[in-house]
N, C-alpha and C positions, 0 to 999 in steps of 0.2 A: 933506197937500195940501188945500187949500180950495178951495171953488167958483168963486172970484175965479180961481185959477191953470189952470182950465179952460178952451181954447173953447167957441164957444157952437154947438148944431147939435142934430140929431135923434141919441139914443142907438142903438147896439148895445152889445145883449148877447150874446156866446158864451158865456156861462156864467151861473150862477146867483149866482155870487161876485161879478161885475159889476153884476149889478142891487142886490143887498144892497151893496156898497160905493155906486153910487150914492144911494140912498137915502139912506145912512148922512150923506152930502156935503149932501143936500138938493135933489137935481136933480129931484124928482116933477113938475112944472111942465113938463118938455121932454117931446118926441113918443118913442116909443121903439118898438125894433123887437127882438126874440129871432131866436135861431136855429133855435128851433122852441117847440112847446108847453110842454114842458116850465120852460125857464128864462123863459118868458112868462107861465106861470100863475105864478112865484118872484113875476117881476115886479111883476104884475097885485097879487097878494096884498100887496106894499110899498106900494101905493099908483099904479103906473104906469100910462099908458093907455100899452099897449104890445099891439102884433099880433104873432103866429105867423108868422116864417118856414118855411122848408124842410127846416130838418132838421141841415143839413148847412152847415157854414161855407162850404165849396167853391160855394156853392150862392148865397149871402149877395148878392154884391154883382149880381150880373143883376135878382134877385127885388128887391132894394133899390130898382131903377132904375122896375121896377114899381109900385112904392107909391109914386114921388114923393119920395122921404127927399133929404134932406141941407140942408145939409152935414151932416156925420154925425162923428162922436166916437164911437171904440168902445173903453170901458172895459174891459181885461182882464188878467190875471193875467202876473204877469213872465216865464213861459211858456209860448210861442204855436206853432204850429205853421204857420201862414200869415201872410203881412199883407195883411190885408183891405184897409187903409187904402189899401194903394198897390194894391191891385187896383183900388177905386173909382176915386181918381186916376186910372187907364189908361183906366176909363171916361169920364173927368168929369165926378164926383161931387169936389166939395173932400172933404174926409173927413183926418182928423186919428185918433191911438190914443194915450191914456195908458195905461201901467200904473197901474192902482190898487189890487194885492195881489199879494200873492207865494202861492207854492204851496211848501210847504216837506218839501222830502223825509226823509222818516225809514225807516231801514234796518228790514226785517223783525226781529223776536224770534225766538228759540230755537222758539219754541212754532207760530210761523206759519213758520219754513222748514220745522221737521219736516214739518207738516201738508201745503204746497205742496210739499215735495219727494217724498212717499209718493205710494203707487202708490193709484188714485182719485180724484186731486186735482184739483179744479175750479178754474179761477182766471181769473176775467173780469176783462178787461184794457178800461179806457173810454178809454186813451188811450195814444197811443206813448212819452210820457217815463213812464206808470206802468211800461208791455212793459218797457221800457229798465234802469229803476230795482228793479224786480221782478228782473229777469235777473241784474241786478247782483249783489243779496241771497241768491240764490237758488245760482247758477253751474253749477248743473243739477237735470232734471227728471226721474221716473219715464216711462217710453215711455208708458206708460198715463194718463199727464196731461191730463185736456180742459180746453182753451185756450182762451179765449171770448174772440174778440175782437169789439169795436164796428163794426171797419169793416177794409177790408183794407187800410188804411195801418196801422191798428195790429196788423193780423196779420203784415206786413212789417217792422215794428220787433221782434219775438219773433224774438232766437236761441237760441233753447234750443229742446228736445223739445217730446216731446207730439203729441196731435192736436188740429189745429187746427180752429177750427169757425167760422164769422161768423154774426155778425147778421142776421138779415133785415131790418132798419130799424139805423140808427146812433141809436141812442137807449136810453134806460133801457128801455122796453117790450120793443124788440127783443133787450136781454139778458136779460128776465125771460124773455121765449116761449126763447130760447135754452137758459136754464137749468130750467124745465118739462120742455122736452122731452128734456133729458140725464137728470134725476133722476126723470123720471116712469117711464118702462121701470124704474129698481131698484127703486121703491117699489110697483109692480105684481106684482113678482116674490115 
C-alpha cells in the first residue's frame, strides 16, 4: 500500500502498530490523534503531532468530535474489535479505516503451556482475540491461575479457569499496578 492508495484526513491510532505503519507510508504531515498516551507518545516519538485520547476506543469517536478531527482515516491491524469508522459516520464525521498490518497469531510452545497451565500462573490478557487465542493453546487452566485482564470485554472473552482480576485503567499502566499488586503480597512474604 502506498500513500497515493490512501484517503486523505486526520489519523487514528488504536494501536501503536498504526502509527509505526503510518510513518513507515510517509503520513507525518497529517493531524493525528491516539487512543490514549501511550500509543501517542509511539506516535509523537515517529515524528507525529498527535494528541492523547481517552483511553479506550469505546471512548474514540465522541472525544473525536471534541477536538474537531476529520475526516478521519484510522489505520489499523486486520484485527479489530469495533469499527470506529462507522461509529463516526453515525455521528457525522466522514471517516474511512484501512487495514495496514496484520497481527499474526502463533500457537503457545511446550515451555509457555507448562508454565500457563501450572498452578501460580499469571497471564495478562491485553486483548480478547489474545483471551481467545491463548484458550485456544492452552484448553485449560490450574484453579489457582490469576487472569489479568485489560478490560472487562477481555475478561468476557476468557473461557477457561482461574481467578479473574481487571485492570483499573485499560491500559499498559493499569496491567503493570495489576501485576505489582498480585506479586507484591509473594515477594513480601
Amino acid at each position: 500500500m502506498a500513500p497515493g492508495d490512501l484517503p486523505g484526513g486526520d489519523l487514528v491510532f488504536t494501536s501503536e502498530h498504526g502509527a509505526i505503519r503510518a510513518a513507515a507510508l510517509g503520513l507525518r504531515d497529517r493531524r493525528a490523534f491516539a487512543v490514549g498516551p501511550r500509543t501517542g507518545a509511539v506516535a509523537r516519538a515517529l515524528g507525529f503531532d498527535c494528541a492523547d485520547g481517552p483511553g479506550q476506543a469505546a471512548e474514540l469517536p465522541e472525544w473525536l468530535m471534541t477536538q474537531g478531527a476529520g475526516p478521519i482515516l484510522h489505520l489499523h491491524g486486520q484485527h479489530v474489535t469495533g469499527d470506529l469508522a462507522g461509529a463516526l459516520r453515525e455521528l457525522g464525521v466522514l471517516a474511512e479505516a484501512r487495514v495496514v498490518y496484520d497481527q499474526v497469531s502463533r500457537a503457545p510452545g511446550a515451555a509457555a503451556i507448562r508454565a500457563a497451565s501450572g498452578p501460580g500462573a499469571i497471564l495478562p490478557l491485553f486483548s480478547a482475540r489474545t483471551a481467545r487465542l491463548l484458550a485456544d493453546g492452552l484448553e485449560q487452566v490450574d484453579d489457582s491461575a490469576q487472569v489479568l485482564s485489560i478490560s472487562s470485554a477481555v475478561a468476557r472473552a476468557w473461557p477457561l479457569g482461574g481467578v479473574q482480576h481487571i485492570a483499573s485503567t485499560p491500559d499498559a499502566a493499569g496491567m503493570a499496578a495489576l501485576v505489582a499488586a498480585l506479586v507484591a503480597p509473594a515477594v513480601e512474604r
